[in-house]
Every structure is written in C-alpha cells, then in structure tokens.
C-alpha positions in Angstrom: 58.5 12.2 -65.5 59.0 9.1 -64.6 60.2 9.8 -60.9 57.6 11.8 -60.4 54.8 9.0 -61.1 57.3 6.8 -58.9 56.0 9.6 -56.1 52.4 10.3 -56.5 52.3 6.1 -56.8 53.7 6.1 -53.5 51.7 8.8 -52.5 48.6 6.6 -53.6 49.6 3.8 -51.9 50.0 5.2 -48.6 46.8 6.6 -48.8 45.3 3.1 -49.8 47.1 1.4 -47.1 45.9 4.0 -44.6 42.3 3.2 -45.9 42.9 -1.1 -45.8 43.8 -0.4 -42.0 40.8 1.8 -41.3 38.1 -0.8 -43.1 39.9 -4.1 -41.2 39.8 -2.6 -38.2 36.4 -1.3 -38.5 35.3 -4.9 -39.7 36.5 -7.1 -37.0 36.2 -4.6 -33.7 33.4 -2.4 -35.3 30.7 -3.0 -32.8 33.2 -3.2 -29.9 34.6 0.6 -30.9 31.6 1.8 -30.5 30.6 -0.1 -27.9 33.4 1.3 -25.7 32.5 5.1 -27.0 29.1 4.8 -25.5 29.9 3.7 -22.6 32.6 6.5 -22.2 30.5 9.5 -21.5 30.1 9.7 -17.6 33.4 11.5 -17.3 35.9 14.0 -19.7 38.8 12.1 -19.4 37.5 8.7 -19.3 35.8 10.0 -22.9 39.1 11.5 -23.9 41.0 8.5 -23.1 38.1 6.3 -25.5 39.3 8.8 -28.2 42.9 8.4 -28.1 42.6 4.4 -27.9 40.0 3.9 -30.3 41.9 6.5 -33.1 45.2 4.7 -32.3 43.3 0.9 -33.4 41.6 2.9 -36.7 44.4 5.2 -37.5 41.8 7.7 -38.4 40.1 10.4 -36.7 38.2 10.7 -39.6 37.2 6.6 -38.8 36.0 8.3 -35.3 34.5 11.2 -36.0 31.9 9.3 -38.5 31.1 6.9 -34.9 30.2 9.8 -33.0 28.3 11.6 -35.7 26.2 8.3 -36.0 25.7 8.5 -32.5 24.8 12.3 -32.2 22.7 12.1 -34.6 20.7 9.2 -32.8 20.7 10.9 -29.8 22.8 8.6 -27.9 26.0 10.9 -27.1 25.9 14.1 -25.1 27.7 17.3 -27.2 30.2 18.0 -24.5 31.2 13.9 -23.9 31.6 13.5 -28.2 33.7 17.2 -28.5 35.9 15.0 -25.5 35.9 11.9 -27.4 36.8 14.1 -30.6 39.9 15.4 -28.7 41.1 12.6 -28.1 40.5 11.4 -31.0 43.6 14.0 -32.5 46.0 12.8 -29.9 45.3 8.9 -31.4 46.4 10.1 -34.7 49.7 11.7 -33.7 50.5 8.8 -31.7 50.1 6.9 -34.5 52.1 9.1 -36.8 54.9 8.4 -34.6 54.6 5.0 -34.4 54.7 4.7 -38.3 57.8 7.0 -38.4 59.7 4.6 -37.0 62.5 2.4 -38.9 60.4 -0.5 -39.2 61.4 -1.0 -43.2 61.7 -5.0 -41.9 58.5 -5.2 -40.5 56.7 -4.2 -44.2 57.8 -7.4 -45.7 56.7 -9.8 -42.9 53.3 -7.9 -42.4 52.3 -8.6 -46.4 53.7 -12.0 -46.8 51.4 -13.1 -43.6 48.6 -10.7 -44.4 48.2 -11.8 -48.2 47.9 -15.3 -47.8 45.6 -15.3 -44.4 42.9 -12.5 -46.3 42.9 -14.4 -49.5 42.3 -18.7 -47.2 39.8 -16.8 -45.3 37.9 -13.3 -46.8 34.9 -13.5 -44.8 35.9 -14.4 -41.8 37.7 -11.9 -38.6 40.7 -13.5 -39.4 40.7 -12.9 -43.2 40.3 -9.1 -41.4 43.2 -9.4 -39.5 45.1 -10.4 -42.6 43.7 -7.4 -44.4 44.9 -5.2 -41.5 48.2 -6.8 -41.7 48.3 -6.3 -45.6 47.3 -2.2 -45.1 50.0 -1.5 -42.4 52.9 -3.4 -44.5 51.8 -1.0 -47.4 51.7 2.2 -45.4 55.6 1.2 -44.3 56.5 0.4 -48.2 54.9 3.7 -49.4 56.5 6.0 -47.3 59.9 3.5 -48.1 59.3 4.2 -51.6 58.3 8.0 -51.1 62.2 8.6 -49.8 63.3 6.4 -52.8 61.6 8.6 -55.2 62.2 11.9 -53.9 66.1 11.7 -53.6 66.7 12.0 -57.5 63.9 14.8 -57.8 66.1 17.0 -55.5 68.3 17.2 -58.2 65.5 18.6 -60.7 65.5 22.4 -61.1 61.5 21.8 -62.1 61.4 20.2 -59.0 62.6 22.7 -56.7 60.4 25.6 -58.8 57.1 22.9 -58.1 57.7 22.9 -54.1 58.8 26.6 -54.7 55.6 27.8 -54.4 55.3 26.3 -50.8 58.0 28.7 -49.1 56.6 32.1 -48.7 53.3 32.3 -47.6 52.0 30.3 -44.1 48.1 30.3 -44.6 48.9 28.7 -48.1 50.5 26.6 -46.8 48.2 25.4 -44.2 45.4 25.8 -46.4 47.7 23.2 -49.1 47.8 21.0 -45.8 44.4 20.9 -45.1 43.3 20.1 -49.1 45.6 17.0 -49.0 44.0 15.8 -45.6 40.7 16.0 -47.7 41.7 14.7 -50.8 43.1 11.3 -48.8 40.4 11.2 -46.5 43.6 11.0 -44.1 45.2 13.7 -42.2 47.4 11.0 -41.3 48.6 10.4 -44.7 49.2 13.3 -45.3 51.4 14.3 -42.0 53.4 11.1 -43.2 54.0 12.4 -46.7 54.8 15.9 -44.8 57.5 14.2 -42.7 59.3 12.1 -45.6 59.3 15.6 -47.6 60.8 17.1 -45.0 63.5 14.6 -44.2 64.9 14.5 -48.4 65.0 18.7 -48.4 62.0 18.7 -50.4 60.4 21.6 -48.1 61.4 23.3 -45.6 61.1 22.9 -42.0 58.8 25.8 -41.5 56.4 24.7 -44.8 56.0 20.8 -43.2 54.8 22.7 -39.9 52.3 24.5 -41.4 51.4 21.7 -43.5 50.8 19.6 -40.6 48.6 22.3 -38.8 46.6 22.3 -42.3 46.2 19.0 -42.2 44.3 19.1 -38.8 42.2 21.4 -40.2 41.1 19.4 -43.2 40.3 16.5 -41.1 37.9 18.9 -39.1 36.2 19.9 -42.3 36.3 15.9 -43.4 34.0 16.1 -40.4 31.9 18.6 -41.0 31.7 18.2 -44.5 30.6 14.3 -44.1 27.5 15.2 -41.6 25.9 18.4 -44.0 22.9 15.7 -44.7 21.9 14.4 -41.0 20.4 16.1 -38.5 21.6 19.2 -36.5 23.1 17.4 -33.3 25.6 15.5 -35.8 26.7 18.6 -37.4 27.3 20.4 -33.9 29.6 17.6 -33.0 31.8 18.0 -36.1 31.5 22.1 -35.6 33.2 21.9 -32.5 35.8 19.3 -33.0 36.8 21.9 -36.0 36.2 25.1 -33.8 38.9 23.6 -31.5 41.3 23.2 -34.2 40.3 26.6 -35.8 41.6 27.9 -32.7 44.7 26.1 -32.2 45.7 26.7 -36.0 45.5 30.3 -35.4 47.5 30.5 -32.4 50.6 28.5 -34.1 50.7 29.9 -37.4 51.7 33.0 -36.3 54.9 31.3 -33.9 55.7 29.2 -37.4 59.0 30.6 -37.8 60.3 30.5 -34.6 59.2 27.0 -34.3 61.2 25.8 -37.3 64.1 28.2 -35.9 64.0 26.6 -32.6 62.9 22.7 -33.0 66.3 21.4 -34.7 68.1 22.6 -31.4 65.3 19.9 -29.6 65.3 17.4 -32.6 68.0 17.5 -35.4 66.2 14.7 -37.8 63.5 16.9 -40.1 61.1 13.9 -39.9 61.5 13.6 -36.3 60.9 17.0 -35.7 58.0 17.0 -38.0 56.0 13.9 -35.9 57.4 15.7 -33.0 55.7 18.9 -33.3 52.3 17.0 -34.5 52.4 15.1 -31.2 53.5 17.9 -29.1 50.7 20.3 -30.6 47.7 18.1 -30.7 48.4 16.8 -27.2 48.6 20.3 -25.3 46.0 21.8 -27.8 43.9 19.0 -27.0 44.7 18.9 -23.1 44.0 23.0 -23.2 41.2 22.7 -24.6 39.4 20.4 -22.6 38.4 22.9 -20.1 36.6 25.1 -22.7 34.1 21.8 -23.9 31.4 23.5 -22.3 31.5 26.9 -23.7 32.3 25.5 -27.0 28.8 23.4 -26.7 27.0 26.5 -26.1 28.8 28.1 -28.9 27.5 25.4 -31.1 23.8 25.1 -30.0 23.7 28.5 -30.5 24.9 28.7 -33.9 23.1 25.2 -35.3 19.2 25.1 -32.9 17.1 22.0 -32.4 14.4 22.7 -35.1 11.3 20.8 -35.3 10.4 18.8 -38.2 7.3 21.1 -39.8 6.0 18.2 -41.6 6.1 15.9 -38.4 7.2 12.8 -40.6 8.3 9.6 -39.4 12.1 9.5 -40.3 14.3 6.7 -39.8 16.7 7.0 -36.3 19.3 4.2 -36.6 20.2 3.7 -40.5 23.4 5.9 -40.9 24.5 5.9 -44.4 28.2 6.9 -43.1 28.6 3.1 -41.1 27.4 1.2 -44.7 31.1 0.6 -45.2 31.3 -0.8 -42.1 29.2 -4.3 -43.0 29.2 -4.9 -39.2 28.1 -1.3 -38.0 25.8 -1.1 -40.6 23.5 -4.3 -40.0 23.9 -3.5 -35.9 22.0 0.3 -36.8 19.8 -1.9 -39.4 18.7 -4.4 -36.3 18.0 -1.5 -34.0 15.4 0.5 -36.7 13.9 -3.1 -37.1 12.9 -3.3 -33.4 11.2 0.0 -33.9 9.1 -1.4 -36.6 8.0 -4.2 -33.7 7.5 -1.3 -31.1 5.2 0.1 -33.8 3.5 -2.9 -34.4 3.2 -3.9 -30.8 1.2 -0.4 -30.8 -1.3 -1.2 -33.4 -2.2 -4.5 -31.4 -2.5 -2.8 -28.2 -5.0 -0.8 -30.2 -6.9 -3.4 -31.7 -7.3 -4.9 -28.1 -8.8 -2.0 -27.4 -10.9 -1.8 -30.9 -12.4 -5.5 -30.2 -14.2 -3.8 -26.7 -15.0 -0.6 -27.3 -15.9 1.1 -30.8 -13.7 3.9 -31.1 -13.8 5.1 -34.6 -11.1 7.7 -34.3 -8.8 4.7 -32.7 -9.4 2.6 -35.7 -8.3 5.3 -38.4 -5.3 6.2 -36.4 -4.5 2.6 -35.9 -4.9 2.0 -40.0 -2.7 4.9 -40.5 0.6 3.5 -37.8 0.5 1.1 -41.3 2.4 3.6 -43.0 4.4 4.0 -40.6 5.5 0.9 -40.8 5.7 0.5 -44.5 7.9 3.5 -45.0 10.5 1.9 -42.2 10.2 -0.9 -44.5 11.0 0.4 -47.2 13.9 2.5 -45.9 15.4 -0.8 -43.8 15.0 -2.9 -46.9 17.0 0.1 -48.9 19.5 0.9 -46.8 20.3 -3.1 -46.6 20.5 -3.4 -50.4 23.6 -0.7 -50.1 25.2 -2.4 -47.7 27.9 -4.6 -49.8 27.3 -8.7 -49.8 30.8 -9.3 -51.0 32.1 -8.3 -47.8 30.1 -10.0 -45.7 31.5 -13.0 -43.5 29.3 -16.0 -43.2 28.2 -14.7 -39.9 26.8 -11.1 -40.9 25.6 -13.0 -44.0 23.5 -15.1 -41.9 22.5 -11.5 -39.7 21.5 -9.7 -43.4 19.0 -12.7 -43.8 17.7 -12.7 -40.5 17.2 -9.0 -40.4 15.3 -8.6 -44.2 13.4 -11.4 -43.4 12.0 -10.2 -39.8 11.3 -7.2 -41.6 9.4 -8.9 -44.4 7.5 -10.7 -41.9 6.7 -6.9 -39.6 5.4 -5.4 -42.8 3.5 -8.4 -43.6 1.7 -8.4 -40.0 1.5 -4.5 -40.2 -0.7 -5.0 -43.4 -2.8 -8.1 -41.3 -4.0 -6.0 -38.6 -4.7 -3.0 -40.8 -7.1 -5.4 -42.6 -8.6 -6.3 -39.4 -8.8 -2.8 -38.0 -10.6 -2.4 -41.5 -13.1 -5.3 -40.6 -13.9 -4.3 -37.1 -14.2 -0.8 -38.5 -16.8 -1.9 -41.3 -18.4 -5.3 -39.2 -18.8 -3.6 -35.8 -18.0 -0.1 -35.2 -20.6 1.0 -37.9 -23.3 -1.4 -37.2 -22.7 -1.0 -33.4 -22.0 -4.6 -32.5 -20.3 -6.2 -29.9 -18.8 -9.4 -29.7 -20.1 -12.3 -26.8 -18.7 -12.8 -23.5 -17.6 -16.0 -24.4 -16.0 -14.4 -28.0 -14.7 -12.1 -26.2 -12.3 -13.8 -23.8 -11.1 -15.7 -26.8 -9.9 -13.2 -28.2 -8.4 -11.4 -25.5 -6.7 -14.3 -24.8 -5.2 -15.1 -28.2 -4.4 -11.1 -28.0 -2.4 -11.5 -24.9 -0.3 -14.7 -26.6 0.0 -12.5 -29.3 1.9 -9.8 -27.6 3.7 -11.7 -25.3 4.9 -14.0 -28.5 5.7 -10.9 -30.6 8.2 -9.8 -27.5 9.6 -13.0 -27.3 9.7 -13.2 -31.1 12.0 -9.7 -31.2 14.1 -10.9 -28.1 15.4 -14.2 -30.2 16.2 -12.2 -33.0 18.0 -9.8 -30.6 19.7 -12.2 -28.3 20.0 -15.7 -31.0 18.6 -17.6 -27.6 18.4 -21.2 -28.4 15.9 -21.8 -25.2 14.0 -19.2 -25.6 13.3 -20.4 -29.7 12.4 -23.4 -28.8 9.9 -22.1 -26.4 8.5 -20.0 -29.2 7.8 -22.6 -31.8 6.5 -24.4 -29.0 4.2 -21.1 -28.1 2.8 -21.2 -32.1 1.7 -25.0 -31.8 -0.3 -23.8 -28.5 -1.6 -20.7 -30.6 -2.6 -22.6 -33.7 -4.6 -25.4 -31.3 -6.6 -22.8 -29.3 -7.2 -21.3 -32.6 -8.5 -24.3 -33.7 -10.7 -24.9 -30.5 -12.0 -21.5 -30.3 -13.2 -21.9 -33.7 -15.4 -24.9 -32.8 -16.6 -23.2 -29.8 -17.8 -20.7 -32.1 -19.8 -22.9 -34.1 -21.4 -24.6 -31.2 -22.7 -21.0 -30.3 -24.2 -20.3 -33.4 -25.5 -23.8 -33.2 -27.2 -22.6 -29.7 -28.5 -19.1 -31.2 -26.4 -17.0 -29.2 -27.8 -13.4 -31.0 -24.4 -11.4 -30.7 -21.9 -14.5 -32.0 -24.5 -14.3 -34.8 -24.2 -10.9 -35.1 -20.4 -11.0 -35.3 -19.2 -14.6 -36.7 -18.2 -13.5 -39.8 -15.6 -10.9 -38.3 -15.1 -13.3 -35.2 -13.7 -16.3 -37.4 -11.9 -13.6 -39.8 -10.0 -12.2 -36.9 -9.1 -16.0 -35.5 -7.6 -16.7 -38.8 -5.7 -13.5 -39.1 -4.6 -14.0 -35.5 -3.2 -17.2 -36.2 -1.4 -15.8 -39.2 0.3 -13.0 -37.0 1.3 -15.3 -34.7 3.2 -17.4 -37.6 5.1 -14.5 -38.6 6.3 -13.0 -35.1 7.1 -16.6 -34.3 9.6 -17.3 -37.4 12.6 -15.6 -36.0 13.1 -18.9 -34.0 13.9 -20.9 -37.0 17.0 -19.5 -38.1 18.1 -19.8 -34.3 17.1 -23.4 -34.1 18.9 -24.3 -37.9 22.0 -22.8 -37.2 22.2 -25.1 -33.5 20.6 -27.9 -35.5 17.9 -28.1 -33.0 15.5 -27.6 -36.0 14.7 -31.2 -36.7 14.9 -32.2 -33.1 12.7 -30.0 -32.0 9.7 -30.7 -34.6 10.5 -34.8 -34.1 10.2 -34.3 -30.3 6.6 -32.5 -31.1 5.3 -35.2 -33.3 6.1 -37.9 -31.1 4.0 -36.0 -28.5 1.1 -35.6 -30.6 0.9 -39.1 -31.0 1.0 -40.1 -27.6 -1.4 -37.4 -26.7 -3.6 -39.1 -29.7 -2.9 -42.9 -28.4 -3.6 -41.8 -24.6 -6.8 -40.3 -25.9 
C-alpha cells in the first residue's frame, strides 16, 4: 500500500510541478506570449512557429490554447491563423517531453535550492516568478525520479501486474485511459511523462504507452474544447478544430499500434526513449500534414458552430476572459482594454450632449440617458471580474495597475451618471419648454465641451501609456478648466445683470451644466495623479502651480 501512495504522490507532484511552470511563466512573460501570438497571423508558418515557441516556454498546450480562445473570442485572431498556432502548439509539448526525458536527475536539486529561496526574498516581483519557475521544473525532474523509484518494487506485486492488466488488450481503451489522465492533470504532458517512466520499469507494454500517448493528445483537445463551452462561438471553433486534427491523426495510428511497438525497439531500444520518440515523431508530421488542410477544416467548423446573432441585442462584455484570471498579468491587460470601452462610451454620450445643448432633439436625449446603462453594467462586470482576480499574487507593479484600473472605472461610472443628469436637465429645462441658450452661453459651453473631450482622450491615453508629460499637462489642462469655469460663470451673471431674455430663460440649467462640467473634467483628469506619485512629480508639480498663481496675483 504503501508503494503505491509512494506513486500516485509522485504522480501528484509531477502534475503540480507541471502546473508551477505553466503559472510562472505565464506571470512574468504573460503579456509578451500573447503579444508575439497576435502579431503571428500574416503567414501559416510564421503562426506555427509562434505555437511551437510559445508551448515550449509554458510547457502546455493547454496554457496556449486558453490564449487563443481569449483571442477568438474577442475577435482578434483569424480561425485558420489560431488552428496554425494550435499545431504548433502540439509540436511545443513533445519537444518539451523530450527535453524533460533527459538524465538531468542533477539539475532537480540545483533548480529548488535556487528557486526556493529567490520566490520566498521576492513573491511579487518577476524575479520571485523566475524562482517559482525554477522551483516547478526541479519538481517535475524529482517526480518522475521518484516515479521510477516507486515502481521498481511494484513489478514484483502480482496485484500489480493484474491493476495494469487491464491496459493490454484493447487499443481504444487504451487511448481513451490516455486521454482521461490528460484531463484529469490538466497536462497531456504529464501524463506522456508518466507514460514514458511506466514504460521504461515494464509496467506496460510498449504498444499500451503508444496508445496512451495518442490518448493523451486527444484529452488535451477536449481540455480545449471543454474549457470554451461558455464563450462565444468563434472560441469554441478554434478548440473544434485543434481537436478535429487530432481526431484524425488518432484514428489513422491506432490501427498501425502494433506494428509500431513491433518495429520502434529496432529504431530505439530504451522503452522511454521510444516512448518520447514516437510522441515527437507523430505530433510533428501530423502537425506538418495537416497544415495544408487548415482551410477546409475552417469551413468544417463554421459550418458546424454559425455566427448567431444575439436576439436580445445586449451589451456584453468583449475583453474580460474568465480563463486569463489566473494569469494576474493577462487578466488586468483584458480588464484595461473593456475600461477604454467604457471611455468610448462615454466619449459618445458627450458628443451627444454637444449636440443636445444646440438643437432639441428629444429622441437624442432618451437614447443618450439610456448609453448610462451601458455603462453601468461594464461597470459592474469590470469591477467583478477584478474582485476574482487574486491580490495575493499580485507584484507591486500589477498591484499599483488593479488600483489604477478600479479607480478609472469608478470615476467613468461616476461621469456616466453626471451627464445622464444633465441630459435629464436639458431634457426637462429646454427641450420641453423650447428654449435655447445665448450666443454668448453658447460658445461657453461649446468651448468647455471641446476641453472636455480633448481632456477625457488625453485622460484615457495616461492611463494607457503611464506618460509622465503628458500627466502633467493634464493637471495643468483641469486648473485651465476650473478658471474658465469660474469666469464663465461671472459672465453669466453680468448677463442677467444686463437682461439678456434667453440667459434668463436658461441660467438655472446654464450654471447647472458649468458645475457639472467642471466636475467631469475632475474625474477624466485623475488618472494623472497616480502617474505623477509614482515619478514623485506630484508635489512638484502643484508647488510649481502655486508659485505661479502668486506671481500672476503680485503682477496683477
């Protein structure tokens, strides 16, 4: 009994170690990956290529596939470039496979006693990462070290032998045993490692580890599918034809099993080298063959799972991919991008209220009022899917990004609500009593419109870019707003002091809107704080203003 927890242990820990690896990666090159993946699509091989290097780094297809879902799903990666990506996605976890075959007992040691000490000095940090990386690989080499340890004695069970018994006759059990274990580590490279150190004790047969390693392609193709059955229909194409190709492949080898495990030891005499072998040799020329057939495949699939529209016509959220909120760094990066929507919709309802404060269009109004909802359910769905994302494994950097992000959002909701409140005024104040404002208010307030915009762009760009100049310039833009606000207000009063009939008409709404303008403008223009505190320009900045007040008051 004991020998056979000293296995399924081992088993465990290989699988955790292949998981450590996936996460580190994924933490310190996360944005990079997928940077190089999108920029891979303008040719098959270039995109195959991506696949293979990126999979080799993650030691996961799995890792890859849940990428390139995100980005179906967005839109943002063609069917035929991802299945390409996808393919070479295989080939990067053979290569791997092989790679952790090797004898490199010595190297498991020296990869945990540097690893340990490096994560534990420096967590949240890419360094602490590294460590973490370091800490996974040494554990994948002393699982599988500690697999062979542990099956040698079980050979000499008869309970044993009857256990793996069942494992000898048929070949789709087989496969179909293979592909369970791929899903139940969440690793088809796991489980082709366990498959080759079985193989090398006696534990199974030669012909049992090929099929198990042909099953274990397959259940990282269902990992796929199985992982996008809740987004949208371009995501689950992507994973239907990653696992159509390997459908196809599976089917083709089963069949030539036996003669396989007949023939191999004549090419490679070691078991677990023949096992890697094989796994290497059949993903590459499956892979290579079936690169040709990416476009027929892609038909197959937007055949079988159609574009539907949405019947409700909803507004859903694009970028917040619950599969990246393991990913800290992938997960705030999608959380940034549905944050500038909720600016593009906001920039929206202003251009509409420009319009609103010269014409009365009614219909414009309620449309405009309703965009609020818009922009409260992206709220709501930003500020929930940032609440999943784990704080604990945030560096100090992507803590400082979580911050900046809720906030920004905060403050988009909170101007969302403004101008619905003034739509609501100008809807109540002028468009039903059929009023219109002065010349005079009426440049005013096309002029604090137009800082408005231009601010709420520049606003979205420093939270996008972190540009030091260009903060500065926008906490110098709100001191300009809130003085013409100021002086527009007292040229309002010295109208109504003159009897101008229309400022009359439309002062109370005239001042409301100035205040609520002014307001706006506070909130688009707080992203630059967190820019101008983090290069300790903060205090500078507001000292350098207040000595130019005072010499513009002295001069006066």
């Amino acid at each position: 009994m004991l020998i056979l927890l000293n296995l399924l242990s081992g088993v465990a820990l290989l699988v955790w170690g292949s998981h450590i690896v996936r996460t580190g990666i994924l933490r310190v090159l996360g944005a990079d990956l997928r940077r190089v993946l999108s920029r891979s699509t303008d040719s098959r091989f270039k995109a195959f290529g991506a696949g293979v290097a990126v999979t080799s780094l993650v030691q996961s297809s799995n890792a890859t596939a849940v990428i390139l879902t995100s980005f179906a799903a967005q839109g943002l990666l063609p069917l035929a470039s991802g299945l390409a990506i996808m393919l070479g996605a295989d080939v990067g976890t053979a290569l791997m496979a092989r790679i952790l075959t090797l004898d490199l007992s010595w190297l498991s040691p020296i990869l945990v006693l540097v690893g340990v000490p490096l994560f534990l000095s420096r967590k949240q940090t890419r360094a602490g990462q590294v460590g973490r990386t370091a800490i996974g690989l040494g554990l994948i080499l002393l699982a599988l070290h500690l697999i062979v340890e542990a099956v040698q004695p079980m050979m000499q069970g008869a309970g044993v032998r009857v256990m793996f018994g069942a494992l000898t006759g048929d070949t789709l059990l087989d496969a179909l045993v293979g592909a369970a274990f791929a899903m139940i580590s969440y690793s088809s490279l796991a489980a082709v490692l366990l498959t080759a150190t079985l193989a090398s004790s006696g534990v199974i047969s030669l012909k049992v580890a090929l099929c198990l390693v042909i099953g274990a392609n397959l259940g990282s193709g269902l990992l796929a599918l199985t992982g996008t059955l809740a987004q949208n229909a371009a995501a689950r194409r992507l994973a239907l034809g990653s696992l159509a190709f390997k459908l196809a492949g599976a089917f083709l080898i089963l069949p030539f099993t036996s003669l396989l495990a007949s023939g191999l030891p004549m090419l490679i005499s070691l078991p677990r080298e023949a096992v890697v072998g094989f796994h290497l040799i059949y993903n590459t020329l499956r892979c290579l063959a079936c690169v040709p057939l990416i476009d027929p495949v892609a038909r197959f699939c937007y055949r079988v799972l159609p574009d539907r529209p949405d019947p409700n016509g909803e507004l859903r959220s694009l970028h917040l991919d619950v599969a990246a909120l393991p990913t800290p760094t992938l997960a705030l990066a999608n959380a940034a991008r549905e944050v500038l929507r909720i600016g593009d919709i906001v920039r929206t309802m202003l251009d509409n209220v420009a319009d609103l404060i010269h014409r009365n269009d009614l219909q414009k109004a309620r449309e405009t009022a309703r965009l609020d909802d818009d922009v409260d359910y992206l709220y709501a769905a930003v500020k929930d899917y940032l609440s999943r994302i784990s704080r604990e494994q945030l560096d100090e950097t992507d803590s400082r990004r979580w911050t900046d992000i809720i906030s920004l959002t905060i403050n988009l909701e909170h101007a969302g609500d403004i101008i619905e409140r003034i739509v609501a005024d100008i809807e109540e104040k002028k468009i039903s009593h059929r009023l219109s404002f002065s010349e005079e208010g009426l440049g005013e307030l096309d002029d604090l419109h137009a800082r408005l915009v231009s601010n709420l762009q520049l606003g979205l760009s420093v939270f996008l870019n972190n540009d030091l100049g260009c903060a500065e310039l926008l906490l110098a833009e709100k001191e300009r707003f809130r003085d013409l606000e100021r002086a527009y207000s007292y040229k309002h009063l010295d109208r109504l002091a003159g009897q101008t009939v229309r400022s009359i008409e439309t002062s109370a709404l005239h001042l409301d809107m100035l205040s609520d303008m002014k307001r706006l403008n506070s909130l688009f223009c707080s992203t630059a704080y967190p820019v101008l505190d983090a290069a300790g320009a903060l205090h500078d900045t507001r000292l350098r203003k207040r000595t130019l007040d005072a010499i513009h008051v002295a001069t006066e």
